[in-house]
C-alpha positions as CSV (number, residue, x, y, z in Angstrom):
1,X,17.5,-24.6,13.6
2,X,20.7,-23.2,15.2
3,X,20.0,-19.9,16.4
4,X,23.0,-18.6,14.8
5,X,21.1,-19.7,11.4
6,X,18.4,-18.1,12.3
7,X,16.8,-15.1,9.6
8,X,13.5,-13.7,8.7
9,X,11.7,-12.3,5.6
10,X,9.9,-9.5,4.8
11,X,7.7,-9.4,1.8
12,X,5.9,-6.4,0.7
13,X,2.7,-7.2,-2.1
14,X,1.7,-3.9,-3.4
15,X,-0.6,-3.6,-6.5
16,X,1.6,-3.9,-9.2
17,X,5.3,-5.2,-7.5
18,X,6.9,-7.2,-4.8
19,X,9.7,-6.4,-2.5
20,X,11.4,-8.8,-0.4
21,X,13.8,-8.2,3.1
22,X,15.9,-9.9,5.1
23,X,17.0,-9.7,8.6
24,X,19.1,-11.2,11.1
25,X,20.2,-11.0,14.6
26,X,23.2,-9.6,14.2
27,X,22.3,-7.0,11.7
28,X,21.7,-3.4,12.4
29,X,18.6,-3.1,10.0
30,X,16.7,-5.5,7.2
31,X,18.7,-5.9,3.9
32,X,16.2,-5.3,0.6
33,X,17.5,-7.5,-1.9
34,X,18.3,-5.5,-4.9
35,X,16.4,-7.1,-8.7
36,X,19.6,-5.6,-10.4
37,X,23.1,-6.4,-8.3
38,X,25.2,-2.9,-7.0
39,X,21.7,-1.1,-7.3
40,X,19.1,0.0,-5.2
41,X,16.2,-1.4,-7.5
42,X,14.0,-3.4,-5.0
43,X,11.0,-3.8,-7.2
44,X,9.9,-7.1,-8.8
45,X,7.1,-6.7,-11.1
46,X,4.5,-8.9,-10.1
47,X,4.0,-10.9,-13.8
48,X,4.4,-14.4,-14.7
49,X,5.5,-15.7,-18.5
50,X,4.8,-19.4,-18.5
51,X,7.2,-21.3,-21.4
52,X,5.7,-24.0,-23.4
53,X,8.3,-26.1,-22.8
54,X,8.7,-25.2,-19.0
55,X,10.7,-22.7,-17.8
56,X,9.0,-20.2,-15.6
57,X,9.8,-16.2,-15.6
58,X,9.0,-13.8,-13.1
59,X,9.3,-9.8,-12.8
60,X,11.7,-8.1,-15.1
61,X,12.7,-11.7,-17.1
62,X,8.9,-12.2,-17.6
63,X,8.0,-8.3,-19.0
64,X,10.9,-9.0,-21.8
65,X,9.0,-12.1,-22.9
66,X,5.4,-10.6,-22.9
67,X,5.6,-10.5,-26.6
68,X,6.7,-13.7,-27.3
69,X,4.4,-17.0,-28.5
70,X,6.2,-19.6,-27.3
71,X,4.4,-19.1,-23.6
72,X,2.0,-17.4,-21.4
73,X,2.3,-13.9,-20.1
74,X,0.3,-13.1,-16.8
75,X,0.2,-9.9,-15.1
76,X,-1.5,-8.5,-12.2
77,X,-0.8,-11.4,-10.2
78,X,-1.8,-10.3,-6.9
79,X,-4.9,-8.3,-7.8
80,X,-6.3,-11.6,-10.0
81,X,-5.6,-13.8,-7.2
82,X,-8.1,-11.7,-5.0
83,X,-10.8,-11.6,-7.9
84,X,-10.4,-14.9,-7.6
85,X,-12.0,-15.5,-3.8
86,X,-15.5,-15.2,-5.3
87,X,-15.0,-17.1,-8.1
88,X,-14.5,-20.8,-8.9
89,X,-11.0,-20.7,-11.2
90,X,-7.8,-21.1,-9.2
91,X,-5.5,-20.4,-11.9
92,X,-4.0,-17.2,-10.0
93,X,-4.0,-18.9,-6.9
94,X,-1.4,-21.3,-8.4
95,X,0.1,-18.3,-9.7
96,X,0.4,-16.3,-6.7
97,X,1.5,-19.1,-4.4
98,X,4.5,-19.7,-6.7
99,X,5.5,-16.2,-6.7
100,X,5.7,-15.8,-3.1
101,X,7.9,-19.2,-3.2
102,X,9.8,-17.5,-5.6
103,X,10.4,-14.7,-3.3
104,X,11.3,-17.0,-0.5
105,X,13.8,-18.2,-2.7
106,X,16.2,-15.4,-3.0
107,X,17.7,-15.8,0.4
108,X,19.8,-18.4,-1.4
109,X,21.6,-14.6,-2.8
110,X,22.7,-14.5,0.2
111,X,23.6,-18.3,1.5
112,X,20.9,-19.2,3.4
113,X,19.6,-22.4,3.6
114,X,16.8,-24.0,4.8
115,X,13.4,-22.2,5.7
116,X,13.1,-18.7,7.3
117,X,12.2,-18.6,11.1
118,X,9.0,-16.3,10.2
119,X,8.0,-15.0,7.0
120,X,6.0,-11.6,7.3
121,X,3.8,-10.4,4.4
122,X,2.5,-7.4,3.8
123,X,-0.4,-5.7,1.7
124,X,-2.2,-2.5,1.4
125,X,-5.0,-3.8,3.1
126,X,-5.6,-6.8,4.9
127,X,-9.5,-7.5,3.8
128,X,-11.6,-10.3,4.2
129,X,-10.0,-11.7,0.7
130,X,-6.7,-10.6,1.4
131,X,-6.6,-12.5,4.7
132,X,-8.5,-15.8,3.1
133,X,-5.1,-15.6,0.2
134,X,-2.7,-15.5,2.1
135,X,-4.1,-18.6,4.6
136,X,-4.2,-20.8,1.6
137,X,-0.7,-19.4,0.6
138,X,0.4,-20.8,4.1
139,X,-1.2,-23.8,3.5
140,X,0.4,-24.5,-0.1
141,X,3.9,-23.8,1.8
142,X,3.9,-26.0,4.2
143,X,4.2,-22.9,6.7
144,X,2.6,-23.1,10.7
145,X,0.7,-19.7,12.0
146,X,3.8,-19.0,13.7
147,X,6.2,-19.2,11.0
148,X,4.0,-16.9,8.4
149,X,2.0,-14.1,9.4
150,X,0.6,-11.3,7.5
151,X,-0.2,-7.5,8.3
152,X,-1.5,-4.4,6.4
153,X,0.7,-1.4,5.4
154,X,-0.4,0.9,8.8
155,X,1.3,-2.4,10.8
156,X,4.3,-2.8,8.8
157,X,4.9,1.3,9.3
158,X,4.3,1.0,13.0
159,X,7.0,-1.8,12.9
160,X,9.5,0.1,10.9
161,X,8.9,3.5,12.9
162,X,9.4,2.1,16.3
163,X,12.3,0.2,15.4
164,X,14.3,3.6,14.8
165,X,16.2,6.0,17.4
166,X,13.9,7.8,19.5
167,X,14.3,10.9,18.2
168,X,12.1,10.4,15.1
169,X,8.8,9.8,16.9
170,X,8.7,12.4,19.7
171,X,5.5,13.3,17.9
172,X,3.4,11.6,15.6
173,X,5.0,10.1,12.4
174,X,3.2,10.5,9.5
175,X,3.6,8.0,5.7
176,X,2.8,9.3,2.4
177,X,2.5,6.0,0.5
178,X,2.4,6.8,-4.1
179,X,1.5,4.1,-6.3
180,X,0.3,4.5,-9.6
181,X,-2.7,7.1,-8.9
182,X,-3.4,5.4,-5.5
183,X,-2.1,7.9,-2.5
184,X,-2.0,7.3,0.9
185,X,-1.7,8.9,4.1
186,X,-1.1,7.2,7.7
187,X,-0.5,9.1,10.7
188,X,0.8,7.4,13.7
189,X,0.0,8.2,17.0
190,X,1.7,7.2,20.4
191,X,-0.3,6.6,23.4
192,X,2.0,5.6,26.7
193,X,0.7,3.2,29.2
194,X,2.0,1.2,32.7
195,X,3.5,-1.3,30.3
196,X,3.7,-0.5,26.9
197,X,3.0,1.9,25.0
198,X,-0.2,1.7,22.0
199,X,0.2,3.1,18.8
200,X,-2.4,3.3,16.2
201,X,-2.8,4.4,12.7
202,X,-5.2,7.1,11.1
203,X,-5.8,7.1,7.2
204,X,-6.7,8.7,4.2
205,X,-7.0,7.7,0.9
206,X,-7.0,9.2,-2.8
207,X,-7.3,8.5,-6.5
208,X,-5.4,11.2,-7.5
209,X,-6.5,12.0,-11.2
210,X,-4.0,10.9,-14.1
211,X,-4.2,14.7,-15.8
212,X,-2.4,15.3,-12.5
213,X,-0.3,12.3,-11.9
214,X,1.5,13.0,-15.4
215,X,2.0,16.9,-14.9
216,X,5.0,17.7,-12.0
217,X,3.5,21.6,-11.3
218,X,0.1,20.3,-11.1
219,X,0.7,17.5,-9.3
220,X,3.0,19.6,-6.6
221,X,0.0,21.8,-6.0
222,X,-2.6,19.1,-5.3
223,X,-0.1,17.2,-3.0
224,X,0.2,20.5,-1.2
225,X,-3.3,20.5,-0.7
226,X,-3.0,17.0,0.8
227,X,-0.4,18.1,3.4
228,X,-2.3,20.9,4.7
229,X,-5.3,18.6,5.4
230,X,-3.4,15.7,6.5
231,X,-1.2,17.7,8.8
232,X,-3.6,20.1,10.2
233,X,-3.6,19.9,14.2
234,X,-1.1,17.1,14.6
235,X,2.2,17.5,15.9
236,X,4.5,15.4,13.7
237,X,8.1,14.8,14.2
238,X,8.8,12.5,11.4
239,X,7.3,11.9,7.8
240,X,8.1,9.3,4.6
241,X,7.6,9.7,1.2
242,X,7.2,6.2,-0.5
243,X,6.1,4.5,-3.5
244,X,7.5,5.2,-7.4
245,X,4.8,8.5,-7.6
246,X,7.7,10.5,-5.7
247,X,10.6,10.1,-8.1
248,X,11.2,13.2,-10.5
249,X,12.1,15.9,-7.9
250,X,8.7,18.0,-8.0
251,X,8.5,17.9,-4.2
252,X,8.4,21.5,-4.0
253,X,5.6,23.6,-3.0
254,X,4.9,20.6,-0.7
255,X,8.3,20.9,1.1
256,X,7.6,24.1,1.9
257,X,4.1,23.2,3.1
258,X,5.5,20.6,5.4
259,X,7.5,22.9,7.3
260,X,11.3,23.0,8.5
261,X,10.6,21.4,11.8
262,X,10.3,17.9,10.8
263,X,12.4,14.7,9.4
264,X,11.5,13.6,6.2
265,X,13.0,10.4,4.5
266,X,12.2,9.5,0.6
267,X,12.7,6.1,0.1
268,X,11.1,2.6,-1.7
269,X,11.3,-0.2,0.6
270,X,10.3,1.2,4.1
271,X,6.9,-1.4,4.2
272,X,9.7,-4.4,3.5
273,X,11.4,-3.7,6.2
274,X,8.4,-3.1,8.5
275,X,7.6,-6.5,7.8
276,X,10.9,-8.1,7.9
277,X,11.0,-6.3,11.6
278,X,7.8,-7.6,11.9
279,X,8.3,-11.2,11.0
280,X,11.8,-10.8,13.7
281,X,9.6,-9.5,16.9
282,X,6.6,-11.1,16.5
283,X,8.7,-14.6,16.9
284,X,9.7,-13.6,19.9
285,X,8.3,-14.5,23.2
286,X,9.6,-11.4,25.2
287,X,7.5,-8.1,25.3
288,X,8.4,-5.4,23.1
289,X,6.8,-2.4,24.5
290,X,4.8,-1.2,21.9
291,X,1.3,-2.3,21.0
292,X,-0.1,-1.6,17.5
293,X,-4.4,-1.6,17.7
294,X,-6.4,-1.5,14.9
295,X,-9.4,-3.3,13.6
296,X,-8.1,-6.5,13.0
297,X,-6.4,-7.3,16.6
298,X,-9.1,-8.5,19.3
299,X,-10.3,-5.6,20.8
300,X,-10.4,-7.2,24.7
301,X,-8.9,-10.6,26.5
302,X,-12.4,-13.2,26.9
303,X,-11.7,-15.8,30.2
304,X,-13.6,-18.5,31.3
305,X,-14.1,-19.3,35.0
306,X,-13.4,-22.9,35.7
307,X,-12.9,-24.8,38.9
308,X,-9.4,-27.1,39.9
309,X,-8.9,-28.8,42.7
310,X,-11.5,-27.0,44.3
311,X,-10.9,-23.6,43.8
312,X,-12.0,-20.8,41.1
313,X,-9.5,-20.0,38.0
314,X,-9.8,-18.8,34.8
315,X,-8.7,-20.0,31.6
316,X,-7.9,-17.5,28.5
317,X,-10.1,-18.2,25.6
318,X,-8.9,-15.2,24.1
319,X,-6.2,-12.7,23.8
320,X,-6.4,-9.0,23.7
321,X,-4.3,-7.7,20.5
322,X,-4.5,-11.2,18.2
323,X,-5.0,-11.1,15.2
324,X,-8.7,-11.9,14.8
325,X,-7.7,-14.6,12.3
326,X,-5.6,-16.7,14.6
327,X,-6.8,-20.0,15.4
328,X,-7.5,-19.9,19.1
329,X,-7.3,-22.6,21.7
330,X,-9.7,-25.5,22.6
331,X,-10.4,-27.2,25.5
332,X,-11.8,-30.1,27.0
333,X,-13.5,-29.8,30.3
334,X,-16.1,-31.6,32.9
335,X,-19.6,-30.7,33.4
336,X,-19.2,-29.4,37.1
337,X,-23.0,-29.2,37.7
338,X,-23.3,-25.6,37.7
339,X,-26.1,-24.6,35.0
340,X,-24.6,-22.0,33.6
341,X,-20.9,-20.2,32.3
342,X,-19.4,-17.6,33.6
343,X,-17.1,-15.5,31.6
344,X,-14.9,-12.4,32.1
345,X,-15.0,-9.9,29.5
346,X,-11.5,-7.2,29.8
347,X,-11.0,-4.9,27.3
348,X,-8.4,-3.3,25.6
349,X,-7.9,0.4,27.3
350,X,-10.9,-0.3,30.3
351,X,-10.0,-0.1,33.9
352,X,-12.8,-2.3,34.7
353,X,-13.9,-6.0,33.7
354,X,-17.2,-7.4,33.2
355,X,-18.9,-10.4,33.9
356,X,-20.9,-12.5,31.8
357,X,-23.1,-15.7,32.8
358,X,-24.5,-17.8,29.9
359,X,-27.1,-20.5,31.1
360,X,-27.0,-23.9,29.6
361,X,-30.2,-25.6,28.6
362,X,-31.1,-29.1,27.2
363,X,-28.0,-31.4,28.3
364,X,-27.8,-34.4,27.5
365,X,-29.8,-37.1,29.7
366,X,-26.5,-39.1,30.9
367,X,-24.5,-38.7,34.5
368,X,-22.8,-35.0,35.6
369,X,-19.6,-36.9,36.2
370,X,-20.0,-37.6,32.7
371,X,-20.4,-34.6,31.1
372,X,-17.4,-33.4,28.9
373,X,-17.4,-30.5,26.9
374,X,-14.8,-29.0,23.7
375,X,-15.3,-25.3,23.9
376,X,-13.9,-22.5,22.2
377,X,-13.8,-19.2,21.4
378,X,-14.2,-18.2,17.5
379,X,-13.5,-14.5,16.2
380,X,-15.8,-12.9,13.8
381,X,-14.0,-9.7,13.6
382,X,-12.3,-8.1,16.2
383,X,-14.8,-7.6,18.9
384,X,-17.3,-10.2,18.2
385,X,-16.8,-14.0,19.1
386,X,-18.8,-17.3,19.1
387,X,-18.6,-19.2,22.5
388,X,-18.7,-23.1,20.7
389,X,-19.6,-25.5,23.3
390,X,-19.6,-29.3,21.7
391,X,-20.5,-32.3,23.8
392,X,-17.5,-34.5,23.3
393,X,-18.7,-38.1,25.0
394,X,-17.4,-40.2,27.6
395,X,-14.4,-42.3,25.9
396,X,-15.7,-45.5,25.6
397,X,-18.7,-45.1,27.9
398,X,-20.6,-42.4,26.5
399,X,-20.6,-41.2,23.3
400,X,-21.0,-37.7,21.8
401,X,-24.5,-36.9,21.3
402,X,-23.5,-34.4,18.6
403,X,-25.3,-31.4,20.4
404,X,-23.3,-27.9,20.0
405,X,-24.2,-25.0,21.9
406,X,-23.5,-21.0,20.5
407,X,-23.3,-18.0,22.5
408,X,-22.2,-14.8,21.1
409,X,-20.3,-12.7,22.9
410,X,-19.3,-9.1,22.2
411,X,-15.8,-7.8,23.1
412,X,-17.0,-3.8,23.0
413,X,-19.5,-4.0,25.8
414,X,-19.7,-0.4,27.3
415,X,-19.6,0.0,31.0
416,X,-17.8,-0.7,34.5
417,X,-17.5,-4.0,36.4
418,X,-21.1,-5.4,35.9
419,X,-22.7,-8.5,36.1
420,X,-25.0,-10.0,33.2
421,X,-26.8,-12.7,32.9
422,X,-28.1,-14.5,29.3
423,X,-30.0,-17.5,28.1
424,X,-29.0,-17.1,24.3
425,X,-27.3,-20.8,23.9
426,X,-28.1,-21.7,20.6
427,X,-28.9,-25.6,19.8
428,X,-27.5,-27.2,16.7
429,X,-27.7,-30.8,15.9
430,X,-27.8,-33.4,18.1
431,X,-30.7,-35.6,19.3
């Protein structure tokens, strides 16, 4: 694509609504695109009506069909898509991947053809369902790893925050996110280092009662509450107010709560943007200088010691600050006649690397110079991983005997520069 072409999107999937961003190069900040031209009305409700003879309608132009026969009205398209992960209908999948598409779409608002360079989405919280979505999204698009990614709400504020001047996060920089009854606090804090600097999120969560939600007075006095928790013993330069629960000016009590000695900003589509930063510096192979850690990023970097040309080297298995999700690399090496493998374990925020040897047992009865292994490193979360081993044959000569081995390997080990040894390989298949 010609560089000059180049743009990215930033999607943000909330509950009940969808916003989309756009950024390029040569823009100052992401653009929200607008459901209602010469306003500032960014969100898309995130229904479906499904014509009999058709036509498909989404947000706004679906809600005014909702009462009609002549189709199907779906709502909740987000939320049913999730139910659906432990469940054996796909109907929602369908439903959500066509959204998204249709979100995609709107760039052609602005003249831009062709696919994005990344798409970033983002969601209140990245679970185990969330995360399994949104891969078969990127499968249904046609989309690589590289070109969609996907992030929680705490990530896409990081991104947003530390893409503004300097001045607004001094200190801490807090989020108030109000949707529906859902409110939600993040707090950001800054921690600098030799090379960049690592930021990471605190949160707190409420239902927020709907007697309250619905009465301005009442509602001013329990979010005053709030802010005297949330903001007890933190130095915060900056704060947002976002989601639809702040409109109607009874910010009052709370104002005064918060103090005159820091920023605040009320606005809609500050998680868009995040993401459409997001989707922008996360292509890019350059450092940034600021590292976001939280419990989805590999908590430490996992290197296996290997020998070339007859010295010792290492090869990364894993990276520190991944997502966990990520496919990681696999490789295909010779059996060197040592019985065991020796890994170096470094992790996030430790001075000090460990060592780990893992012994191999029950290889199979053919020639060392014929040995040849696939291995690979496979995430369970962020600080556990399965060391795969696979015997991979000999080309012609030799060929697999279908024997895996399975170490695990934890990423959180406590300690200095130590040396461990373990015979935990675990067997599967084979003869």
């Amino acid at each position: 694509m010609d560089q000059k072409k180049e743009f990215y999107v930033g999607i943000d999937i909330g509950r009940d609504r969808a916003m989309i961003s756009l950024y390029r190069e040569e823009q100052k900040e992401p653009e929200t695109i607008s459901t209602v031209r010469g306003m500032e009305k960014f969100g898309i409700p995130l229904v479906m009506f499904l014509e009999k003879k058709g036509t498909t309608y989404y947000g706004d132009e679906a809600l005014k069909r909702k009462e009609q026969p002549n189709g199907d009205f779906f709502e909740d398209i987000y939320e049913g898509a999730l139910q659906e992960q432990t469940e054996e209908t796909t109907l929602y999948h369908g439903l959500f991947v066509q959204f998204v598409r249709r979100l995609i779409r709107l760039k052609e608002r602005y003249g831009l053809k062709g696919d994005p360079t990344c798409v970033a989405i983002t969601v209140p919280v990245l679970s185990q369902q969330a995360i399994a979505l949104l891969q078969y999204v990127r499968q249904e698009l046609d989309f690589s790893e590289k070109e969609l990614i996907f992030m929680d709400y705490a990530e896409s504020f990081f991104l947003h925050t530390y893409h503004q001047e300097a001045v607004l996060w001094q200190h801490d920089v807090a989020m108030f996110y109000f949707q529906g009854a859902e409110l939600s606090f993040y707090l950001l804090h800054r921690k600098s280092g030799l090379k960049v600097q690592f930021v990471t999120a605190e949160q707190k969560h409420w239902q927020v009662p709907e007697s309250i939600c619905t009465h301005a007075e009442l509602m001013d006095e329990y979010f005053s509450n709030v802010v005297r928790e949330s903001f007890a013993k933190h130095a915060i330069s900056t704060v947002y107010f976002v989601g639809d629960g702040f409109d109607g000016n009874w910010l009052r009590e709370s104002l005064r709560v918060m103090g005159t000695n820091k920023r605040g900003f009320l606005g809609k589509n500050l998680l868009t943007r995040g993401a459409a930063y997001g989707a922008w510096r996360y292509s890019k192979p350059e450092t940034w200088g600021f590292f976001f850690n939280c419990e989805y990023k590999m908590q430490g970097e996992l290197d296996l010691r290997i020998e070339s040309q007859g010295a010792d080297g290492f090869i990364r298995l894993i990276e520190a600050g991944q997502n966990w999700f990520c496919q990681t690399p696999s490789f295909k090496l010779l059996y060197g006649g040592t019985p065991e493998i020796v890994l170096k374990i470094s992790r996030i925020g430790a001075a000090n690397s460990q060592v780990l040897h893992l012994e191999l047992t029950d290889l199979p009865d053919r020639p060392e110079a014929a040995l040849r292994f696939r291995i690979q490193a496979i995430p369970k979360n962020g600080t556990e991983v399965t060391l795969r081993l696979s015997d991979d044959g000999f080309g012609e000569f030799f060929k697999s005997s279908g024997k895996i081995w399975e170490f695990p390997v934890a990423l959180d080990m406590e300690g200095g520069s130590t040396m461990e040894k373990a015979r935990y390989g675990q067997k599967k298949g084979g003869r």
